[in-house]
N, C-alpha and C positions, 0 to 999 in steps of 0.2 A: 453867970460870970459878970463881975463887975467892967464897969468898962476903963480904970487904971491898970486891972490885969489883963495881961495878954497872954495866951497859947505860941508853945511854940509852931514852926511851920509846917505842917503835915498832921498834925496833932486833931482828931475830928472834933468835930462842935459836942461843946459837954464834958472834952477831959479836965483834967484838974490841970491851973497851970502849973509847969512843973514839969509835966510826965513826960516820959519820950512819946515820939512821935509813934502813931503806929505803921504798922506792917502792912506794905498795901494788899488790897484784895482782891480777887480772883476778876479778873478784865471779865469785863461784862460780854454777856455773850451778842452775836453780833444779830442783825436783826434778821427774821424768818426771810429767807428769800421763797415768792410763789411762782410757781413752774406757770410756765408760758403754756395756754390752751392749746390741747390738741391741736386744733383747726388753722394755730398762729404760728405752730413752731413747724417741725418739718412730716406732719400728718397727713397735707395732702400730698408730698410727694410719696410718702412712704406709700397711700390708697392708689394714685395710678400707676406708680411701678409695682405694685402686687395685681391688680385689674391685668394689665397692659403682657405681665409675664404669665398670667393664667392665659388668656389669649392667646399669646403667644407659643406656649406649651402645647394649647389642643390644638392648635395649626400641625405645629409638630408630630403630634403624635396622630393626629389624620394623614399625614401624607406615610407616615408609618404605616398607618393601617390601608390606604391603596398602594400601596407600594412596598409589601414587606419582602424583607431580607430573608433570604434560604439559607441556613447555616452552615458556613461556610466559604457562603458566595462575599465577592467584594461587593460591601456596604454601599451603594448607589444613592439611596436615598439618604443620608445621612450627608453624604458628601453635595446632593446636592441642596440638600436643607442650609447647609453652612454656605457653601457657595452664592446661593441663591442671597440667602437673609446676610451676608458680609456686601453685595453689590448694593442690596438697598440700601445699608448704612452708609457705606460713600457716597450715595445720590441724598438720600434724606440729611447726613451733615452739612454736606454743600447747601442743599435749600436752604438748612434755619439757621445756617451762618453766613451767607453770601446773597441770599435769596431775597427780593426787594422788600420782604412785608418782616419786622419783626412777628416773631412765634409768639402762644402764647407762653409762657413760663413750663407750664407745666407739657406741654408738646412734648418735648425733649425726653424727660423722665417715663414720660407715659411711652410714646410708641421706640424712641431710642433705646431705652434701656429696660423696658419691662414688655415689650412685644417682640422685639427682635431680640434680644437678650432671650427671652422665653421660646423662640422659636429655634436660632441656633443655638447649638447644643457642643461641648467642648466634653461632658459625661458620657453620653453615647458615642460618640468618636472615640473615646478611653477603650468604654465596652466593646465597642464591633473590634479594634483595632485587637483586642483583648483574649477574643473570640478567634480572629483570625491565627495569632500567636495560638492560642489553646489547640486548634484545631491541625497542628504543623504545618501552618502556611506562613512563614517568616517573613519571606520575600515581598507578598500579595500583601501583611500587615506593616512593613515597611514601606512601601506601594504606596498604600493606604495614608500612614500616618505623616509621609514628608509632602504627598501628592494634596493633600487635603488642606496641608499651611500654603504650599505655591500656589493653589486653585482661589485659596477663600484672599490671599492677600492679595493677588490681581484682579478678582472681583472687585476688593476695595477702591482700587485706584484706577482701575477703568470705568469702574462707575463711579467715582470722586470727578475725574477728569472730563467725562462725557459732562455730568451735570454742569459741571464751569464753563463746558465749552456749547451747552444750549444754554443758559443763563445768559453769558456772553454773545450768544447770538440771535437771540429774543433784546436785548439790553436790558436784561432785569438784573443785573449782580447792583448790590445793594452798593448808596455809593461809602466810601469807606471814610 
C-alpha cells in the first residue's frame, strides 16, 4: 500500500483500501495455566490426614478387638472409643490454639483430624445402634444413641475446660 492511501479502521494490514473492515476473530485463547506441585498445593495435608486416619482407625479397631461387643449387648466400647477420642479433641484444641508454642501447620490435620477423626467413629455408632434396633432393643438403641452425643459432647468441654484451666495454671495460655 502506498502511503497517500489509507485503510479503513479495523481493516487488517494488506486489504484493499476501500474494503470493509473485517470481522473480528475468535479471542485468542487464554494462556495454559500449570497446576501447582503436588508437594505445593494441598498434598501434604491430604498425606498426613490419610497417615493420621489409618492410625487412627487401627487404634479403633484394636480396642474393638480387646474389647468386642456380644450381639446384642449395649456397645461399650464404641461409646467409649467416641468418649474417649471427643475429650482428647477438647484438650488437644485448647493446646494448639491457646497453648504457648505455635503448632506446626500440619499438627492439626495430622493428629486432629486424621487420628482422632480415624479413631472416633460416627459409622459404628450408626451400626451398633442399628443392631440394637435389629435385635428388638429399642429402648437400649435409644439408650445408646442420645447417651452417646451427651457423653462425647461433655467429654469435649470438660476436657476443653480442664485444658484452659492447667494452661492458666502453669501460665502458659499463649498471650493473645
Amino acid at each position: 500500500m502506498r502511503s497517500d492511501q489509507t485503510r479503513p479502521p479495523g481493516s487488517p494490514p494488506g486489504s484493499a483500501p476501500g474494503s470493509p473492515p473485517a470481522a473480528p476473530g475468535p479471542a485468542p485463547a487464554p494462556p495454559a495455566r500449570r497446576r501447582a506441585p503436588l508437594l505445593r498445593g494441598q498434598g501434604p495435608t491430604v498425606a498426613v490426614v490419610a497417615l493420621g486416619g489409618a492410625i487412627g482407625a487401627c487404634a479403633r479397631y484394636g480396642a474393638g478387638l480387646l474389647w468386642p461387643t456380644p450381639v446384642g449387648a449395649f456397645p461399650w466400647t464404641t461409646l467409649l472409643v467416641n468418649a474417649v477420642g471427643c475429650a482428647v479433641i477438647g484438650v488437644f484444641l485448647v493446646l494448639i490454639t491457646e497453648g504457648p508454642v505455635a503448632p506446626h501447620p500440619l499438627l492439626r490435620p495430622f493428629f486432629g483430624t486424621g487420628v482422632l477423626g480415624g479413631f472416633t467413629t460416627f459409622s459404628t455408632y450408626a451400626v451398633d445402634a442399628q443392631g440394637l434396633f435389629d435385635h428388638g432393643l429399642p429402648g437400649r438403641a435409644l439408650a445408646y444413641l442420645v447417651g452417646t452425643l451427651v457423653i462425647a459432647m461433655l467429654a469435649v468441654w470438660v476436657a476443653a475446660a480442664a485444658g484452659r484451666w492447667a494452661l492458666g495454671a502453669l501460665g502458659r495460655r499463649r498471650p493473645a
